[in-house]
C-alpha positions as CSV (number, residue, x, y, z in Angstrom):
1,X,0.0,0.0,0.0
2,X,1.8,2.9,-1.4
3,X,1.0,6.5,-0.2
4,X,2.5,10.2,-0.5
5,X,5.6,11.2,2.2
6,X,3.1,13.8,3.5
7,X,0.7,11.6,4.9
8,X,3.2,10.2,6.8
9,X,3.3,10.4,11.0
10,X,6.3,11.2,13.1
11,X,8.9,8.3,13.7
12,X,7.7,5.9,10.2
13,X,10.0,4.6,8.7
14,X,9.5,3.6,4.7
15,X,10.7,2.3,1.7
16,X,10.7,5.2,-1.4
17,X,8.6,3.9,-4.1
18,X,8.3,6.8,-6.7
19,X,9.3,10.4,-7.0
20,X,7.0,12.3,-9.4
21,X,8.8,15.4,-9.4
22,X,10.7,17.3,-12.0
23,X,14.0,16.0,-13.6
24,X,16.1,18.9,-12.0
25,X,14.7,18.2,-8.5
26,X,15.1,14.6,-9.0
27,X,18.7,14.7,-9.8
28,X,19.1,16.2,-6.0
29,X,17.0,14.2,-4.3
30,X,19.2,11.2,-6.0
31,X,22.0,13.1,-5.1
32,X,21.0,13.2,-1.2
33,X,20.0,9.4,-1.4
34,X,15.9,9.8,-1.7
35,X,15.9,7.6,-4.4
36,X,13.5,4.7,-5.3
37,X,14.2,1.6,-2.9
38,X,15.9,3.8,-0.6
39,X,14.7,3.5,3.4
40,X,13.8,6.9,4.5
41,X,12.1,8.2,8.0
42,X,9.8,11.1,9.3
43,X,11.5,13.0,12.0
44,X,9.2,15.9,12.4
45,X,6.3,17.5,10.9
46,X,5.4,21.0,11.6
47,X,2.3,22.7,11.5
48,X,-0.4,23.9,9.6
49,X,1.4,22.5,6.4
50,X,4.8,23.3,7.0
51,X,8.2,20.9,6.1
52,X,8.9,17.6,6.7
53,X,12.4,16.7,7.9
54,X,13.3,13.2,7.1
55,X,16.1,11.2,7.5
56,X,17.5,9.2,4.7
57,X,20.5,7.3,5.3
58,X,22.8,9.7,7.8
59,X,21.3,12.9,5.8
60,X,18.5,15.0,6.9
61,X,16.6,16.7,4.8
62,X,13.8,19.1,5.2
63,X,10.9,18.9,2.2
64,X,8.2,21.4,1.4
65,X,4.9,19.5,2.4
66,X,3.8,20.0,-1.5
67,X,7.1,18.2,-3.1
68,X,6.7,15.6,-0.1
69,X,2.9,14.7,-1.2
70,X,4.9,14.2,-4.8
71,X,7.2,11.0,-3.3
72,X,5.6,7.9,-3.0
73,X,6.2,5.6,-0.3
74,X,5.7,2.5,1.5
75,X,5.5,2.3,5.0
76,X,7.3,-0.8,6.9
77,X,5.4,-2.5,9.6
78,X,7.6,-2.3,12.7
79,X,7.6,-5.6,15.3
80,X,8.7,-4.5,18.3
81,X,12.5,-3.0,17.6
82,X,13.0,-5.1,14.7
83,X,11.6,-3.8,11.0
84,X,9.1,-6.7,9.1
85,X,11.0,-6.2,5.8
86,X,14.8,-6.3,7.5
87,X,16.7,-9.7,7.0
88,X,19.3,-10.9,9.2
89,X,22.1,-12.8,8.3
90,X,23.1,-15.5,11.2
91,X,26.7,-15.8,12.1
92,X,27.9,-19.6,12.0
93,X,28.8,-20.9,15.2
94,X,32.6,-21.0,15.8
């Protein structure tokens, strides 16, 4: 179930599915690492239609609401501390 970055709560993390935005403004999200396939969260929202700053990666980034409602996402069910989509790799024992 895919749905825009601004309809996104506080602390949800996500998985980028599209970015329908121009080519210029693409190249720098890609730059930044908002790219499709890319895990991204929502730190903050502010009011009354204000910026979202998200984290992608180490990188924080703060988007206008209206480019925000332009990048399609897909939130990942969280179990406990653990994400649903994250794999772990089991060491051998020695």
């Amino acid at each position: 179930m895919s749905l825009p970055l601004s309809e996104l709560p506080p602390d949800t993390d996500a998985k980028v599915i599209t970015l329908d935005v121009g080519q210029e403004y693409r190249r720098r999200m890609v730059g930044l690492g908002l790219r499709p396939g890319a895990a991204i969260r929502v730190i903050r929202r502010s009011l009354l239609q204000g910026p979202l700053q998200v984290r992608v990666g180490h990188t924080d980034l703060i988007l206008r609401r209206s480019d925000a409602a332009r990048i399609l996402v897909e939130p990942m069910v969280q179990i406990g501390c653990v994400r649903a989509d994250a794999t772990r790799s089991e060491a051998a024992p020695s």
